[in-house]
N, C-alpha and C positions, 0 to 999 in steps of 0.2 A: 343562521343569523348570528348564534355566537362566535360561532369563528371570522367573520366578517367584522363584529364587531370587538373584537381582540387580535385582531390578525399584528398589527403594526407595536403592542403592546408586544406580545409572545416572539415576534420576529426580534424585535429589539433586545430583548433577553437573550434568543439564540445565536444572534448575530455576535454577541460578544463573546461565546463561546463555540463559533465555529469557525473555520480556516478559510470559509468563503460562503456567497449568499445562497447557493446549493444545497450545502449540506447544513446547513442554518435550517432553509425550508423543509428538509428531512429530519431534522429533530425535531421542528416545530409542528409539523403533521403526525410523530410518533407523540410527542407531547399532548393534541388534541384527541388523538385514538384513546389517549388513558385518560384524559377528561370525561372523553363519551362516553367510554366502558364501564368508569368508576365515579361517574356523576352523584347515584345516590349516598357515595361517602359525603357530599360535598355539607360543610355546615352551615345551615342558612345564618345560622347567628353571627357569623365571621366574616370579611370581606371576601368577594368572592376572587380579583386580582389579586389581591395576597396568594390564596391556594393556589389559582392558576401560576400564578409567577412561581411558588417553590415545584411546581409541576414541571414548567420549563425549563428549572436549574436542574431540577433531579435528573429528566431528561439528556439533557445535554451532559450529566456527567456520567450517565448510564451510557452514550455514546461514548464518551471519553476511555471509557473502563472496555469498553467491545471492543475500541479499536489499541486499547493499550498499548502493545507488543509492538504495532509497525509507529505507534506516538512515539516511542523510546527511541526505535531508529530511526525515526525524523528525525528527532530532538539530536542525537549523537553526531547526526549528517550534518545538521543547521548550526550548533553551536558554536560559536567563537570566543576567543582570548579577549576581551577589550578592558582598557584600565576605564575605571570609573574616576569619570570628571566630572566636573561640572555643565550644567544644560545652559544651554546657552536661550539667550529669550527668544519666543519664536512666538507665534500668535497662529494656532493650532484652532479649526475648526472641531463641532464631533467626529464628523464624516473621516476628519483626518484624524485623528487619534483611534477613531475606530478603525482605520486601513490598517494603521502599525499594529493594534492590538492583536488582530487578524494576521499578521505576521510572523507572529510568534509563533515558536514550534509548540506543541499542542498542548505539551506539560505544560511550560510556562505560563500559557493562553490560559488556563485552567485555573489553577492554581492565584495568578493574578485576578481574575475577575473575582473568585471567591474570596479572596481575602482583602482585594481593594476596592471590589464595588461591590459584594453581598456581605460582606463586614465579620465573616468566618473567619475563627484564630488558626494556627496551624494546628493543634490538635484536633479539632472537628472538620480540619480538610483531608488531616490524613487517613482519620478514618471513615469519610465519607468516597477516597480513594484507595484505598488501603496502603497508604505508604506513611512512613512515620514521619512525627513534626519538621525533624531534620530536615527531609529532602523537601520540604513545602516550602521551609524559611528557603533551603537551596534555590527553588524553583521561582521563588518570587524572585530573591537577587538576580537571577540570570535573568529574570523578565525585565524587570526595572533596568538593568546593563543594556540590554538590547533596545528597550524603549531610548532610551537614553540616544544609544548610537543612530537610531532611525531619526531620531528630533536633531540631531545633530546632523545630519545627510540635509535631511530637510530643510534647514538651515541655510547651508551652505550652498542648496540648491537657487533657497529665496535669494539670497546674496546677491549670487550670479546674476538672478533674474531681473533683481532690483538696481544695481547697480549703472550708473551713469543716466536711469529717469529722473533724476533731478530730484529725488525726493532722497532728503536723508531723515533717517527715523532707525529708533529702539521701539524692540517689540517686547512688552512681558505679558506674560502668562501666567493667571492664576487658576488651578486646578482645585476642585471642592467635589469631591469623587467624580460624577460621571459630567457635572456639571461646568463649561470650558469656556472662560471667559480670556478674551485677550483686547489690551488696552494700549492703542498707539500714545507714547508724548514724543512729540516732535522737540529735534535736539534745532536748539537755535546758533546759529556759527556767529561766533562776533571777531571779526578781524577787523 
């Protein structure tokens, strides 16, 4: 019953720290093993999704750390040059922020969620990965570069796709951690 009734909780954690919905479910099942193993730590005076969720973060970055070595040469393979510009406005679902996040090579994936959705400075990520603050501020920029370039593909895709239905319209996007609000004003043409 309690994994039933935390499944979509625990999955949504793992999800943003894993490369696909697979291996999401495989951290998220090692995650409940150590729930059920170590249940009598659990403190009844304390919220009980609170410890589950720092369960699922630990988890996921205890994955992250297993598979280090072949993350790095993803990461080396995936990485690119891109100048940092500006985002252009796009109106970005979850489902869609969470593909790009998903994206990212596994450093960066990592290191962004900890630092932009579980609100960890670089020193507490690097030593909760053993790499020092440096390469986490590193790994954030290159994740934000790439997000960047993904919302700009995407972009450019809507364009395309918008283009000549007769609708003209700006899209902005206000972003409040995991929370994604995007709000059509219609441009009015006066000729």
């Amino acid at each position: 019953m309690l994994y039933k009734a935390f499944y979509g909780f625990s999955m949504g954690i793992c999800l943003r720290y894993a490369g696909n919905r697979d291996q999401a479910a495989e951290v998220m099942n090692q995650g409940f093993f150590k729930v059920f193993t170590r249940i009598e730590s659990y403190d009844f005076d304390k919220p009980f999704k609170a410890w589950l969720g720092k369960i699922m973060i630990n988890t996921s970055i205890d994955y992250y750390r297993a598979n280090l070595k072949m993350a790095y040469a993803e990461d080396l393979d995936k990485a690119e040059h891109m100048t940092d510009g500006e985002l252009p406005d796009r109106n970005l679902s979850y489902n869609d922020l969470l593909a790009m996040v998903q994206q990212l090579p596994t450093a960066y994936r990592t290191v962004f969620n900890l630092f932009a959705i579980e609100g960890y400075s670089h020193e507490e990520i690097g030593e909760m990965l053993n790499i020092n603050a440096g390469t986490s501020k590193s790994n954030l920029h290159k994740a934000r570069i790439k997000l960047k370039k993904m919302v700009l593909e995407a972009d450019a895709s809507a364009d395309k796709r918008n283009y000549g239905n007769g609708m003209d319209y700006n899209s902005i996007v206000a972003i409040n951690g995991i929370d994604i609000k995007g709000v059509f004003f219609n441009n009015i043409n006066r000729g």
